[in-house]
N, C-alpha and C positions, 0 to 999 in steps of 0.2 A: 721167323720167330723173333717174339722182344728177347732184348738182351737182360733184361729182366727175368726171365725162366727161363731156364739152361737148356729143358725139353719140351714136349708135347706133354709128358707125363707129368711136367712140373708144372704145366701149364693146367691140366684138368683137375690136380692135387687144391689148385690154388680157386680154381672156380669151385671145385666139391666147397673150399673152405668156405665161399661167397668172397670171393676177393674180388670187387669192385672192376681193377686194371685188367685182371684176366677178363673175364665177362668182357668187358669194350674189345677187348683185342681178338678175342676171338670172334667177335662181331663184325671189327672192322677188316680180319683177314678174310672173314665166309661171306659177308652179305650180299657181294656180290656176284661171287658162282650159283651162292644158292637162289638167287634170284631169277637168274638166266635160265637154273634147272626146272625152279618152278614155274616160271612162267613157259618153259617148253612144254610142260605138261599140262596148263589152265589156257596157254593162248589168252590172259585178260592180264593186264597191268594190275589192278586195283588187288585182283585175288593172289595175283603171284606174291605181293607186296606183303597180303595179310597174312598169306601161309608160311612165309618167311618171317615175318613180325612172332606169327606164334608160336611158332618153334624156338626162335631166339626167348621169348617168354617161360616156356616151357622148360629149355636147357635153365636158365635163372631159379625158378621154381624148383625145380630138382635139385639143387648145390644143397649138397650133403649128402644125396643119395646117388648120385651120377657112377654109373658102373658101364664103362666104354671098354669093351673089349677089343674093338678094332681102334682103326684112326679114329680120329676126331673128325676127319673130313668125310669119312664112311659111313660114322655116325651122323654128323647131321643131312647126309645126304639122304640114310636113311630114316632120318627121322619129318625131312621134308616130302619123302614118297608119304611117306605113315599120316602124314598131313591133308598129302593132297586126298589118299584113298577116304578119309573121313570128312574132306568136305563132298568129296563125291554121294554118299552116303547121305549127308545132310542134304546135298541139293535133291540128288534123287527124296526122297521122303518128300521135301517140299514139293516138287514137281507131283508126283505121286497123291498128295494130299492136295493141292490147288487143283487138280484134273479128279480128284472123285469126289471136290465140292462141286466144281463145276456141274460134272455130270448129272450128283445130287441136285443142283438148281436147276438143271435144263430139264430133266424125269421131273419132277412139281411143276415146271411151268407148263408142260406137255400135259402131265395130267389136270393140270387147273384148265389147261385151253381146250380138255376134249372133255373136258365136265361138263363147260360149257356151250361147247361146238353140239355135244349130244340132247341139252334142253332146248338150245335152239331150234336143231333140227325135229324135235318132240313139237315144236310148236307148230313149226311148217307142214308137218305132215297132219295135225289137227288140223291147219287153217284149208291144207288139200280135200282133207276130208269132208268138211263143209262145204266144199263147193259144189254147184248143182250136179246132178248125176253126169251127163252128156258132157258137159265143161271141165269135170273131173276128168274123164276118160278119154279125151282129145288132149288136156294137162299131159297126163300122164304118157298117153304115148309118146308124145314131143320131146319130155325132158327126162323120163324114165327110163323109154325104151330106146329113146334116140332116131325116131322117126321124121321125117322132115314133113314141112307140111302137106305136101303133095302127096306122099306114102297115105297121109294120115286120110284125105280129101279122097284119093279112092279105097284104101279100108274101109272107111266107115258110108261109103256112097253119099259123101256130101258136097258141097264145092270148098274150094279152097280159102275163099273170104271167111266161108263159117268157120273154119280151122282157125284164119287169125282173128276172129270175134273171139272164140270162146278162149283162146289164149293169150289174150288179151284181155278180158274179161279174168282171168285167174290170175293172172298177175298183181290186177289192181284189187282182189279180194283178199290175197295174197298179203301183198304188202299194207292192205290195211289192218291186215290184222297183226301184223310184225313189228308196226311202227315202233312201238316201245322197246322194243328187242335189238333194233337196230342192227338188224340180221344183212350182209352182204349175202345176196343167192351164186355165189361164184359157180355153185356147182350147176347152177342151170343154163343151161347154150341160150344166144340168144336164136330167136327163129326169123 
């Protein structure tokens, strides 16, 4: 203690007053335990720093209304926990709020992409349906039903060249009529 204030009590009488000397002194006796304390509880330099900064602002701010019923050292110790729980609080919320904008943008960009993915796929199944009957239905086995060519070449009692003619042949009817769309067919294997 300065030899300036005889106690602890003379010392909080003189900070309640705003007495300039108190405030430093009891800054320069605390700043460093409560530093230590706070940074045990943040594990970060920069936040230990600023929740100790705010409390010492905080203690300044109050002179006049300062009602410490314990130590001085209990109290700022308690007022450094009171600190860190409200930045806790503030980061959660942040956190909290960055993760359900997130969320929010990834739901719109999902549904803008399957708004999408669905008129596309409106298209492909038009440009399926114009294809000649038989060419359809070799199509469709192939990449619907997941039949290989050969499945498809004794299902239908044909040879198997005519299997990659006519799918072949939809492909490139297929994509002529997608060209604008600029549709990848990922979902179709190739044969």
């Amino acid at each position: 203690m300065n030899l300036e204030f005889d106690s602890e009590k003379d010392l909080i009488e003189n900070l309640n007053r705003g007495n300039l000397q108190a405030f430093q002194i009891v800054v320069e006796q605390f700043y460093d335990i409560l530093y230590v304390y706070a940074l045990g509880l943040v594990n970060e330099r920069a936040v230990a720093e600023d929740i100790v900064q705010e409390v010492f602002l905080r203690l300044w701010s109050k002179k006049g209304k300062l009602f410490i019923e314990t130590s001085l050292k209990s109290f700022l110790y308690r007022s450094i926990h009171n600190e860190f729980v409200d930045y806790y609080r503030k980061k959660k919320k942040e956190i909290d709020f960055l993760d359900r904008i997130s969320l929010e943008t990834v739901h719109t960009f999902i549904q803008l992409e399957d708004q999408d993915l669905v008129k596309k796929l409106e298209k492909v199944n038009i440009a399926i349906e114009l294809l000649p009957k038989k060419c359809r239905e070799v199509f469709l086995l192939s990449k619907r039903d997941g039949l290989t060519n050969q499945e498809i070449s004794q299902y239908l009692n044909v040879s198997k060249k005519t299997v990659e003619g006519h799918i072949s042949k939809a492909f490139k009817v297929i994509r002529k009529g997608l060209k604008k769309t600029n549709l990848l067919l990922l979902f179709i294997r190739p044969f």
